[in-house]
Each structure stands twice: as C-alpha cells, then as structure tokens.
N, C-alpha and C positions, 0 to 999 in steps of 0.2 A: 175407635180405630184411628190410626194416622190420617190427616187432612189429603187428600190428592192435591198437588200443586195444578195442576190445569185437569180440565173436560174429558176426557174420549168417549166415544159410546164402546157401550160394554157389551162384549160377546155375550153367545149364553152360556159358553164353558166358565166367561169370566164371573156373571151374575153367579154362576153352579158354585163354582168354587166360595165367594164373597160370601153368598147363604149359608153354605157349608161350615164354612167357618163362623162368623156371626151364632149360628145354632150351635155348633159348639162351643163359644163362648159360654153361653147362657147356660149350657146344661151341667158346663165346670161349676157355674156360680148359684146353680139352681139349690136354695134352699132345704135344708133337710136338719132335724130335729138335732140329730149326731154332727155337725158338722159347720163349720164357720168359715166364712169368704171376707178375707182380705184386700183392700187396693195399696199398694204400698208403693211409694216412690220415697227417694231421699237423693242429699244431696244435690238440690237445685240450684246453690250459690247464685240467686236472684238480685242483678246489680244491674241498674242504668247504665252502665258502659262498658266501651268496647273489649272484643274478646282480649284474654291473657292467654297466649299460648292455645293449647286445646280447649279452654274454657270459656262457651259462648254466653255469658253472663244475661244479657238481654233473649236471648232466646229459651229462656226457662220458662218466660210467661207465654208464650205459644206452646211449648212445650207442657205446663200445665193443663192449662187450658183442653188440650188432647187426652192428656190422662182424665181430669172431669166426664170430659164428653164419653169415654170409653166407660167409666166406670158406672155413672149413673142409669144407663138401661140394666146394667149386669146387678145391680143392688148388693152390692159386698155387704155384709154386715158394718163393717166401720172402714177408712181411710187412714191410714196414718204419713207420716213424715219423717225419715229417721235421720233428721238435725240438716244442719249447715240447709236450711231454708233459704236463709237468705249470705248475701258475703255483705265482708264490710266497708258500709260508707266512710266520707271522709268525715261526718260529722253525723252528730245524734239526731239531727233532722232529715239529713240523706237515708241514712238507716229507718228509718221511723217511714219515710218516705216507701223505700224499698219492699219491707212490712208489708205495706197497707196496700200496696199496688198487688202482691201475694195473697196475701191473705183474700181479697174480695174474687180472684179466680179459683180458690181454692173451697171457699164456702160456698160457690155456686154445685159441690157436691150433695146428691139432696140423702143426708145421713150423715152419724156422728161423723167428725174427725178429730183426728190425737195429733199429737206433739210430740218427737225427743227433742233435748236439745244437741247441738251438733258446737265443736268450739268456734265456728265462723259466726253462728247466731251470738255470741256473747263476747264478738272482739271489740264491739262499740257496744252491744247492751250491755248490763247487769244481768242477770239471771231472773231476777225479781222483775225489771222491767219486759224480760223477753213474754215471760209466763204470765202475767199480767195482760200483755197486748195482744196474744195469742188465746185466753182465756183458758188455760191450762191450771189443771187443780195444784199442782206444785213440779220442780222440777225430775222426781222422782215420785211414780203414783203407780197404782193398779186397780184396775175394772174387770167387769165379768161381760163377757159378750158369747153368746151364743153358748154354749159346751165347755167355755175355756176360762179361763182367768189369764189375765191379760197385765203382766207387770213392765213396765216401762221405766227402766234405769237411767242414769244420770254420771256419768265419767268422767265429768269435766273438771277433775279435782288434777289439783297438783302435788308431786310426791310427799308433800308434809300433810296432805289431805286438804287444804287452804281450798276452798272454790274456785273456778275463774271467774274473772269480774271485769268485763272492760278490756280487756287483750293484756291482763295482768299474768302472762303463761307462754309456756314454749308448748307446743299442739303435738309435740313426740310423749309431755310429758301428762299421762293421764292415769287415774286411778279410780276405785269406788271406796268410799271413805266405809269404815270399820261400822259406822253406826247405818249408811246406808245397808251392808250388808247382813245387819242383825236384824234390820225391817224385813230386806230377800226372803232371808230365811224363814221370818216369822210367818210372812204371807205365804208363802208354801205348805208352811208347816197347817195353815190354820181351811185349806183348800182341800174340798177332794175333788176339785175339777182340775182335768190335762192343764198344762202353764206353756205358755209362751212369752216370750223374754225378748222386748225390742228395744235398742240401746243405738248409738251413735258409732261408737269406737267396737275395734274387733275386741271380741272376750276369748278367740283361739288361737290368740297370734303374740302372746304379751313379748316375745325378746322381736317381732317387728316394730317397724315405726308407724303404723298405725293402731298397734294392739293397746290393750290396758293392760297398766304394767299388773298389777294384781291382778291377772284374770284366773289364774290356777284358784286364786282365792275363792274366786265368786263361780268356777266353773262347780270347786268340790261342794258348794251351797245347790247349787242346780243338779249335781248328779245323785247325792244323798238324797236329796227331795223323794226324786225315782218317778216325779210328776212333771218334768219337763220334757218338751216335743221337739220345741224349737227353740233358735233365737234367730231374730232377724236383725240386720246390723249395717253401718255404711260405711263412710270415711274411706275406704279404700276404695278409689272410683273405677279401680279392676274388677270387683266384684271376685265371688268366687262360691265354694263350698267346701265342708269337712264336715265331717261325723266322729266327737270326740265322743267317748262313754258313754255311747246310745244317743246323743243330744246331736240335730241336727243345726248345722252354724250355716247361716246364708246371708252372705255379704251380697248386696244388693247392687247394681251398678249403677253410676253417677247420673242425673238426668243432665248434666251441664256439659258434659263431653262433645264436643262436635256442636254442626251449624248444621238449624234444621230438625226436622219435623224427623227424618232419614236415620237420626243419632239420637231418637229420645229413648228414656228406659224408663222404665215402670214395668209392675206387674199385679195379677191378680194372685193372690194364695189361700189355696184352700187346705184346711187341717178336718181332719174324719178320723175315724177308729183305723181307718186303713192305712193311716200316714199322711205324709205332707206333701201336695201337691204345688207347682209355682207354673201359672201361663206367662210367660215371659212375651214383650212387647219392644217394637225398637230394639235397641243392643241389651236388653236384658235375656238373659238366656232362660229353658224351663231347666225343670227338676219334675220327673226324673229324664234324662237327657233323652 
C-alpha cells in the first residue's frame, strides 16, 4: 500500500477500514487452481533528473519500490513491466546507470518478473542489450503461469518492419513484423490454455498515435484463436479500456505522472473462469468500475 508521509494515531474506524481493506487485498489475490494474479505496472520512465512537464522521472524509484512493497504479501503469481522502464540517458553509461538503479528495486519482488519492451527502453539501448541486462529470454516470448499462457509481444518495428535500435525511429511509427505474427499465431494455435497478450504500444487504437499501425493485423490473430482473454498494454499514459471481438484491451496508466507517492499507478490483475478482474492502486483505475 502507498507509504503515509508522516505519523498520526489511527482511529479504530481508521485501523476498521485499513484491515478491511488489506483482507481484501489478499482475498483478490488468494490463490486458486483456476485462476492467476498479476502485478503489473508500466511505463515508469526511470531517469536521474528533473521532472519534464508531468513526468516525475526520479520519483519512479519511490514509486516502485511501493509497488514491490504492495505486491509481495499479496503473492501475484508473476510481476511484469509493460516497457518504457526506464527513459533516456545522455549516454550508454547514464542509461546502464538508470537500469541498474531499477532493476535491483524491482528484483526485490520475491517471484518471477517479466519484461516488454517499451520504445524509451531502446532510445540509447539496442534491443539485444536491453534483454540481455534485464535477463529476458528475447524480445518477443511466451510462458505458462498458472491456467494461462502468457505471450508477450514486441512493436518496436518500424513501417518497413526494420527493428529500433538506438533511437533509430519516430515512436508514432510502430508495427509487429509479419514473422513475429506467424510465431502469435502458432503459439495460440499450439495452446489449449486461455492467452493473455502483454505488449507496450495499444493494439485497439492503430489510426492513434500510440497505436500499432498493424494492429487489425494481429487483433484478427487473437480473435480467430477464440483463446484470448485479455491484453494488457501502455504507452498511453491516460490509460483506458475497450472490448474489441470479445478480447479485453487495458491500457494501463503511466507510473511516472505526477510527484509523489499520491500519483503512483500500478495494479493487481486477476484472470478466472469468471473473467478479468484489475484492483487498481494510485491513479490506476479498477475494472469492472
């Protein structure tokens, strides 16, 4: 739960309510054969220096650090990240630097954690070196956790399909490359467990400027399946929701907005037989409202 900035003694309406809650934390995330628990933040744009605008760069690693603390009593089955982890240094040693200050509050999660990549992670890395230093099996992969299969896409291509490499891209301009999409398919095709689909860029929005331009592509791969639940997704630090062709889309909201403990988002997600639940934290919102 968020840090209090200073002391008070707590009434016992105030402890009522705090237990209250807390136990229903726990009983969102409480285990069950059918069913799988998420911690999912994105979008932390993690930089040594001073805000830009709305984006409090340095207060991501407090901000973390809250979500850790939240998430390890509640035991999600796994953690993820959906991209723009970090923003970009002035050089490959700032970045590296940046990294490495992240990464050791994030691993203080006790359970797996996942990676997307996000295009701020690969404005100064490579792709190679981001997934490399994050310990990421590749930039596009899938696992099974709990009930689910768990594919984890990769957008960061530009309209000739070209990778980004280095801030070699304009960030309006993203796609999934033709061979990525024939692996989508195959891993669905090769699953009989529910899928869920965590990516960087929105896949319901392609004539936005955060969407992927090809997303009808890879939606009609997900909707044929007839095995997809969700997808979870960021880049647009408004967050949001839609429901295309049965498939639920939740845009996640930015943990780097605002100054302060007040302004963090993250959230817990839980998937069951009975549909997708989201306890929303900070300015993250739930689902179902």
């Amino acid at each position: 739960m968020p840090h209090p900035v200073a002391c008070h003694p707590l009434s016992r309406r105030g402890f009522l309510a705090t237990a209250a809650a807390a136990a229903a934390a726990r009983a969102f995330a409480a285990p069950a054969a059918d069913a799988l628990t998420i911690g999912i933040f994105t979008d932390s744009h993690y930089a040594d220096r001073a805000p830009g605008g709305s984006r409090h760069y340095r207060d991501s690693a407090a901000k973390l650090t809250d979500f850790v603390a939240t998430m390890n009593p509640l035991r999600p089955s796994f953690c993820i990240v959906l991209g723009d982890f970090v923003d970009k240094g002035n050089t490959l040693a700032d970045e590296r630097a940046y990294l490495k200050h992240v990464q050791a509050l994030y691993a203080r999660f006790d359970g797996p954690r996942h990676y997307v990549i996000g295009n701020h992670d690969v404005t100064t890395f490579t792709k190679d070196q981001f997934v490399a230093l994050t310990g990421t099996p590749a930039p596009h992969y899938a696992f099974d956790a709990g009930p689910c299969r768990c594919i984890v896409l990769d957008a960061n291509y530009r309209k000739d399909f070209s990778p980004y490499c280095a801030g070699n891209f304009k960030w309006t301009e993203t796609t999934v490359p033709p061979d990525e999409q024939r692996w989508l398919a195959d891993q669905l095709a090769r699953t009989t467990r529910p899928a869920l689909v965590f990516i960087h860029q929105q896949l319901d929005d392609e004539r936005g400027a955060h969407g992927v331009k090809n997303g009808h592509d890879v939606r009609r791969i997900l909707e044929r399946s007839g095995k997809v639940k969700a997808v979870f997704q960021g880049h647009n630090h408004r967050g949001g929701h839609r429901t295309i062709g049965g498939i639920h889309y939740f845009t996640m909201r930015a943990m780097v907005e605002g100054p302060g403990a007040a302004n963090n988002a993250y959230a817990l997600a839980r998937v069951s037989p009975e549909g997708v639940a989201i306890r929303g934290y900070g300015k993250q919102t739930r689902w179902p409202a």
